[in-house]
N, C-alpha and C positions, 0 to 999 in steps of 0.2 A: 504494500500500500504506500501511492506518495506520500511523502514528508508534507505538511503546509506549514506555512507560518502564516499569520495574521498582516505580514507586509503587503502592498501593494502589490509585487509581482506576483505573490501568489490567488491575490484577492481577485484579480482581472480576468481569471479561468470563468467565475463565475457573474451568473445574471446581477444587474444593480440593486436589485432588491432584497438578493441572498448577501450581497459585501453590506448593506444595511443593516442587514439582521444581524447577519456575526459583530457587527459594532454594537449596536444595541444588546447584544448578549454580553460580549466586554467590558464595554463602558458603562451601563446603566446596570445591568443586572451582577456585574460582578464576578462572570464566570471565567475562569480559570482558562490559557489559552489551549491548553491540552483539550478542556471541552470544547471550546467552542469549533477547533477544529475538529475536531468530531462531528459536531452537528453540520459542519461541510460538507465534511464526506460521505455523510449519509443523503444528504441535500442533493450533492453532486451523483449521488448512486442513482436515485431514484430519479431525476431527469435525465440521466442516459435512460434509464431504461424508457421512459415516456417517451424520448426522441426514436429510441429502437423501436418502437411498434408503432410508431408515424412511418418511419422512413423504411422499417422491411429489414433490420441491420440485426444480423442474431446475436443474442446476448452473449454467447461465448465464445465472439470473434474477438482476435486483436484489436479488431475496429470498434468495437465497442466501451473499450476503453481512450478511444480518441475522439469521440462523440463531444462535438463542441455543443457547451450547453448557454455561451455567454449572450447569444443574441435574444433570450428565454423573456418575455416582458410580464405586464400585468394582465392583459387580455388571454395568455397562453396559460399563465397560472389561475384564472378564475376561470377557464373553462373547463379544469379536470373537475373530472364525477368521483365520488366516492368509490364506485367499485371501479374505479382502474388503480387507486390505493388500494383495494382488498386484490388485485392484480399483482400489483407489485411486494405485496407482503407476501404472498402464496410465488412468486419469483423468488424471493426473498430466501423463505424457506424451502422451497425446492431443490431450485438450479444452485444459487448458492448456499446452500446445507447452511441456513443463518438457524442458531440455537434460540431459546426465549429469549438471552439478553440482549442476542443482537439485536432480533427483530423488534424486539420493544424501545430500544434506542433510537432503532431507524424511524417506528413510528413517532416518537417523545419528540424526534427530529423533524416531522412532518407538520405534527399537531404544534408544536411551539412558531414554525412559518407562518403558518396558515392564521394562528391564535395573535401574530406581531401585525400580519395583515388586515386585520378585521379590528381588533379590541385597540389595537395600539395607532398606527394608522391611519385608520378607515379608507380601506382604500378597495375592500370588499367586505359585501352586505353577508355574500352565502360562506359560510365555512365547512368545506366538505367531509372535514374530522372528526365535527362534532359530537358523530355517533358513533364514530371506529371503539370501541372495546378491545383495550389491551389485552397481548396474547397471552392464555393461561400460563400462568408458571407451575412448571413438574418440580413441586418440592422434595430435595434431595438433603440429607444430611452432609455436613462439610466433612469434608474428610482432614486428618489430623494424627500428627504422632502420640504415643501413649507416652508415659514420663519414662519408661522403660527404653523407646525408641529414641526419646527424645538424646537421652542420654548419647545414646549408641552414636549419634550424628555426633555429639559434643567430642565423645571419646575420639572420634574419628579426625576432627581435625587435630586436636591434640596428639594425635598420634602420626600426624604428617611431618616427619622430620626435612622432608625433602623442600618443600615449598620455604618462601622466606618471607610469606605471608600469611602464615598461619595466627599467627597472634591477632594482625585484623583480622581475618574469618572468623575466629572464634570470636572476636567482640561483636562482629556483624551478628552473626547466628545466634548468641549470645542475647542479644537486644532485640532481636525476631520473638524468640521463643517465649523474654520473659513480659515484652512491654505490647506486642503484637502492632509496630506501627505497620505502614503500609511500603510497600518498596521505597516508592518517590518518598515518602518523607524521609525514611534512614538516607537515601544519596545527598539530598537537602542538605543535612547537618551541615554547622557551621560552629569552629570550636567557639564562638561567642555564643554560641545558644547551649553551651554547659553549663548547669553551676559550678563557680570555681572546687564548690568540696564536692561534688561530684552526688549531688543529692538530687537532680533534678536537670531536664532536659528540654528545649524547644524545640517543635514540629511543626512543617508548615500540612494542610493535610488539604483535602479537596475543598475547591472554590479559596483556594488562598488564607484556607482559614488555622488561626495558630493556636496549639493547645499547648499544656504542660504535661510530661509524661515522669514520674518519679521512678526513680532507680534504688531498686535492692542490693543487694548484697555482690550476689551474682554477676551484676552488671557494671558497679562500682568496682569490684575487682578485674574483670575482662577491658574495661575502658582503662583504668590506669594502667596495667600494665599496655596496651597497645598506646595509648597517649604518650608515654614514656620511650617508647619503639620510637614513634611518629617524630617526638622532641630530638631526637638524636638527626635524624636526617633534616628539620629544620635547621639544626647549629652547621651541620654538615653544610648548610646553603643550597640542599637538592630540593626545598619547597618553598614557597612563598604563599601560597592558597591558605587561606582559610577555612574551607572545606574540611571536614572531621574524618573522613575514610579516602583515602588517596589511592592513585590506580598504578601501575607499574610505571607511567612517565609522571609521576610525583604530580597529576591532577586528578581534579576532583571524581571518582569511580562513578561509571556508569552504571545504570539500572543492570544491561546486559553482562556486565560484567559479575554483579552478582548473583546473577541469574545462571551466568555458566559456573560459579562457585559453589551453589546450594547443590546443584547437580551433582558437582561431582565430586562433591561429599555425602550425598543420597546413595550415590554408588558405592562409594567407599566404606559405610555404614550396614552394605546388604539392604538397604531401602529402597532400590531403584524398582520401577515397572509396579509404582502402586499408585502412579499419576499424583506424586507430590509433587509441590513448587514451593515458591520463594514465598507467593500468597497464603498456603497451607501451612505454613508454619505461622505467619497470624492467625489461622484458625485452631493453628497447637495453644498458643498464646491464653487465646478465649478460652477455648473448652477445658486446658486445665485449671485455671481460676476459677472458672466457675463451677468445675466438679468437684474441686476443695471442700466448695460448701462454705468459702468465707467471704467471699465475694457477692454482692445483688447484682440482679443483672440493671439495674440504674448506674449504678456505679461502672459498671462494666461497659456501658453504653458511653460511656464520658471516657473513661481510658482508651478506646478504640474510635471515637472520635465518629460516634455516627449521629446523623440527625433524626431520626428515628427511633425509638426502641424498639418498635418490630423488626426494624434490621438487627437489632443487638439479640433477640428471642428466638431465632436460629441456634446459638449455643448454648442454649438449653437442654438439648436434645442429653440424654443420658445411654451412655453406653451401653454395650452388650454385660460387659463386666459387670458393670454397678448395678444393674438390673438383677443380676443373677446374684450378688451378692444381696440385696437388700430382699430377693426371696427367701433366702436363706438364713435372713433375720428377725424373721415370721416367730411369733412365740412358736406357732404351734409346727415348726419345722422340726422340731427334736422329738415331738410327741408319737408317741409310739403304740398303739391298741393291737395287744394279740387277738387270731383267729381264736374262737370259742372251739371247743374240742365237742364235735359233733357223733355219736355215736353211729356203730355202722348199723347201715340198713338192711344187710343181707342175710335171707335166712338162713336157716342152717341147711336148708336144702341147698342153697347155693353155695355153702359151703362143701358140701357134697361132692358138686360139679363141678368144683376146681379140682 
C-alpha cells in the first residue's frame, strides 16, 4: 500500500473535496495523520472501484490501481445510490478478502464523507449512508501469552549472548508485557518523557493523545540497566536523538524493526506459529492484570488508554485454566456419596444355571 502524507503532492491524487475533508479531519477534529491517511485510502479505494464499473476496468488489473480519481466532483459524489456502497462493501469483502475491521473502517471512511458533506457543508440534502449498518463483528477472544510463556520469551532474550542488543529487547518486551502500551507509542518514547527516578513514563497514544503509564519493579530495572547501555554510546558521541530505544544507526527504532525483534524471539522461545505479534503481547499485558484479580477493569481501561470500556471488556474473558480451577473450588467438588449396596436379585434357580 502507498505511503501518503498529508502534503500537497500527495493530497492532489485526490478529488477537492476529499483534500477538504482530510483537512477538516486534521485540523478541526484532531485526528492523528496516521488516521487521516487512512480515511484516504479507503476514500481512494472505493472511487477506483466506482470508476471500475463506469468505465469496464476489472478490479484486479494493474490498471486498477492507476485509476485517476482527481477529476471526481460534487454532482459525481451525490449521485451514488446506497446499494452500489453495499456493492463495494460485498467487493470489499470478496475480491479483496477485507476482515470486519477493514470493512468497517472502509465504511467509518465512507459515512464520515458523506456525514462532512451534508451536516458540515451543506453541500448535499441526501446522504446515502445513513442506513448502511455496520458489518457484524465475529467476537473472538484475544489471544495472549500465559505468565509461564511469558517468561519463556523473557528467558529467551536473556539468553541471547550473541546479539549486542539484547538489553534493549529485553526492556522493549519488558515494557510490552508489563504496561501493554501500543507499538507506536513505545517507538514514541523520548528520554524526556521518563521520570528522572524512573517511577513513571509518557505516551503519546491514538488521536495524539498523552497518558501516564507507571512503572514497577520489573521495568524500572530493565530501563536502567538499558539507559545505562544507551548512556555509554551517548559519551561515546555515536547518538545525539532523544528518542529512548535506538536502532543499529544510533536512531530512533522503527515500528518494523521491533516487529522483526518480537518475532524472533517468539521463535527463539518455541512460541512461533501461534499467530503472536508485537500487538498480542499488549493483550498478554491486559489479560494478566486482570486475571490477578487486582486490577478493575476501569482502571484497566485508563492504563491501556482506551476511550471506551467496552473496548477494555474484551479482557475479561477468563481462561480455560481458571475456569477449571474455580470448578474445582466448588464446596461440593471433594464431596463424595457411596453406591448403597443393593442386594442381588437372583434366585437360586439362577443360581443353579450358572
Amino acid at each position: 500500500m502507498a505511503q501518503l502524507t498529508l502534503r500537497g503532492d500527495s493530497l492532489r491524487e485526490f478529488p477537492p473535496l476529499v483534500q477538504d475533508f482530510a483537512k477538516y479531519k486534521s485540523v478541526i477534529m484532531g485526528n492523528s495523520p496516521k488516521t487521516v491517511c487512512e480515511y484516504l485510502l479507503d476514500l481512494r479505494t472505493f472511487f477506483r472501484y466506482m470508476e471500475s464499473v463506469r468505465l469496464g476496468i476489472d478490479p484486479h488489473s494493474e490498471e486498477f490501481e492507476k485509476i485517476d480519481i482527481s477529476h471526481i466532483d460534487l454532482a459525481y459524489i451525490g449521485a451514488i445510490e446506497t446499494t452500489q456502497i453495499y456493492d463495494f462493501l460485498l467487493y470489499a469483502s470478496g475480491e479483496r478478502q477485507n476482515g470486519w475491521a477493514a470493512r468497517s473502517r472502509k465504511l467509518s471512511a465512507i459515512k464520515g464523507f458523506y456525514r462532512y458533506l451534508c451536516a458540515k457543508k451543506h453541500l448535499l440534502e441526501n446522504n446515502p449512508t445513513v442506513n448502511i449498518d455496520a458489518p457484524k463483528k465475529h467476537s473472538a477472544l484475544p489471544k495472549f501469552l500465559t505468565l509461564e510463556e511469558s517468561e519463556r520469551l523473557l528467558r529467551a532474550i536473556r539468553e541471547d549472548t550473541e546479539s549486542k542488543h539484547a538489553v534493549r529487547d529485553f526492556a522493549i518486551v519488558t515494557l510490552f508485557l508489563n504496561c501493554g502500551m501500543r507499538l507506536s507509542e513505545l517507538c514514541g518514547i523520548d528520554l524526556t518523557d521518563i521520570d528522572p527516578e524512573l517511577r513513571s513514563l509518557r505516551v503519546t497514544g491514538k488521536g495524539s493523545k498523552m497518558r501516564m503509564i507507571y512503572l514497577n519493579d520489573a521495568c524500572r530495572r530493565a530501563l536502567l540497566e538499558y539507559i545505562g547501555r544507551r548512556a555509554e554510546d551517548h559519551v561515546a558521541g555515536q547518538t545525539k536523538t532523544n528518542a529512548l530505544f535506538l536502532s543499529e544507526r544510533r536512531q530512533r527504532i522503527s515500528q518494523k524493526t521491533v516487529q522483526w525483534m518480537v518475532y524472533k524471539y517468539l521463535r527463539a522461545a518455541g512460541l512461533e506459529n501461534r499467530g503472536l505479534s508485537v500487538h498480542k503481547l499488549r493483550h498478554t499485558a491486559a489479560t494478566l492484570m486482570y486475571q490477578s484479580g487486582q486490577v478493575d477493569v476501569r482502571v484497566l481501561k485508563d492504563i491501556l488508554g482506551h476511550e471506551q470500556l467496552n473496548t477494555t471488556q474484551i479482557y475479561t474473558h477468563v481462561s480455560s485454566a481458571s475456569m477449571e480451577k474455580a470448578m474445582s473450588h466448588n464446596p461440593l467438588s471433594s464431596l463424595k456419596i457411596d453406591k448403597p449396596q443393593y442386594k442381588s436379585r437372583r434366585t437360586e434357580e439362577d443360581k443353579d444355571e450358572e
